[in-house]
C-alpha positions as CSV (number, residue, x, y, z in Angstrom):
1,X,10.1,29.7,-13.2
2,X,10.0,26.0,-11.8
3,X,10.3,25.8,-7.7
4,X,12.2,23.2,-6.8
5,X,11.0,21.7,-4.1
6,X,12.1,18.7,-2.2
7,X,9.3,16.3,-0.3
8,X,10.8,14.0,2.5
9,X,8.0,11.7,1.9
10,X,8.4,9.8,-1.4
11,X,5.9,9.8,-4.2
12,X,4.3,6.6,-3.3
13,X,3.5,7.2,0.2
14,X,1.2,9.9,-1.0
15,X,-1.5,7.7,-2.4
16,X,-4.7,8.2,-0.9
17,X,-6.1,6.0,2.2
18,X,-8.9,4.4,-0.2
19,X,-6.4,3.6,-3.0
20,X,-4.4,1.6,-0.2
21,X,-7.0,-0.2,1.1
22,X,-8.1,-1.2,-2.8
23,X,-4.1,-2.2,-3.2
24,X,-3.9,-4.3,-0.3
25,X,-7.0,-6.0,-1.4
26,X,-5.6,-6.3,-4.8
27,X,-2.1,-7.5,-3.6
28,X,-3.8,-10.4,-1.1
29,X,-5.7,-11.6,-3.8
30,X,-3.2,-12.2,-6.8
31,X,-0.5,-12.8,-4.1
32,X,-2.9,-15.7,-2.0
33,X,-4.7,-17.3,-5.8
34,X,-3.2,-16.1,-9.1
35,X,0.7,-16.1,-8.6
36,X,0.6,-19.9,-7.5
37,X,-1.2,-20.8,-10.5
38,X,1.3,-19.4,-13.0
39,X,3.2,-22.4,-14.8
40,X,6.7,-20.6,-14.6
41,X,9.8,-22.3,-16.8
42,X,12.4,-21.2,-14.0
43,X,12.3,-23.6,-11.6
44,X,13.2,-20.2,-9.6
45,X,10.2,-18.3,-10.7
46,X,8.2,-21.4,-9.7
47,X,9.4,-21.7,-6.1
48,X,8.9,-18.2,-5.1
49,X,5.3,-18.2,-7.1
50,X,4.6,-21.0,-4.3
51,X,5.9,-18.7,-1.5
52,X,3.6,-16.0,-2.6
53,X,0.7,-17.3,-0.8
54,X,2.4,-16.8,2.6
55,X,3.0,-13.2,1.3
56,X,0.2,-12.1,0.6
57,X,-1.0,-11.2,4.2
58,X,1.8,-9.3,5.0
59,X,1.6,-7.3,2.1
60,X,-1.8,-6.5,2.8
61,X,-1.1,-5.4,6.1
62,X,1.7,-3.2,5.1
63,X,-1.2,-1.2,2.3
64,X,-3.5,-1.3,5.3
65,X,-0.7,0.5,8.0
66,X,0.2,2.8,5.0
67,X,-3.9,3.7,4.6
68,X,-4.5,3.8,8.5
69,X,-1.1,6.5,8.3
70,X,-2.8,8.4,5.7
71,X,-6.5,8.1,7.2
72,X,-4.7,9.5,10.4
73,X,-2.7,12.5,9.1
74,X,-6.0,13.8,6.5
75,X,-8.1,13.5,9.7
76,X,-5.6,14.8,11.9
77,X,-5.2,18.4,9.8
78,X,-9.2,18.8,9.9
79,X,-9.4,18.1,13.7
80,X,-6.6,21.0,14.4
81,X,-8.5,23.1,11.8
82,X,-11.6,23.0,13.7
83,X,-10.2,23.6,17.1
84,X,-8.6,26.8,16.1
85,X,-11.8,28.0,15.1
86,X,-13.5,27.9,18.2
């Protein structure tokens, strides 16, 4: 039989540290020098395609606090490991 059982931290937020750091690189670089590139119809589309560029460091920041958070809590469960050896 299935347990059902509920996680307070959503799915996403349990990505590993590296993947965040290769997301935040990936997110800076088609926010900051593809997304102003695209020839959108929607005048719109095309606006916020022009605002990207001033995006794309604070999504990079936000991947890189998510990865220092997940850095911190895997580090943090082997440090109270070892102490409880000793």
């Amino acid at each position: 039989m299935k347990k059902n059982c509920y996680s307070p931290v959503p799915h996403f937020l349990r990505i590993p540290w590296w993947l965040s750091v290769l997301l935040a690189i990936f997110s800076y670089c088609v926010l900051k020098y593809f997304a102003p590139q695209l020839q959108l119809s929607n005048e719109t589309l095309q606006n916020m395609a022009m605002a990207a560029p001033g995006l794309a460091p604070i999504a990079a920041i936000l991947f890189l606090l998510l990865a220092a958070i997940r850095l911190y809590d895997f580090d943090g469960d082997t440090a109270d490991d070892d102490s409880e050896e000793k």
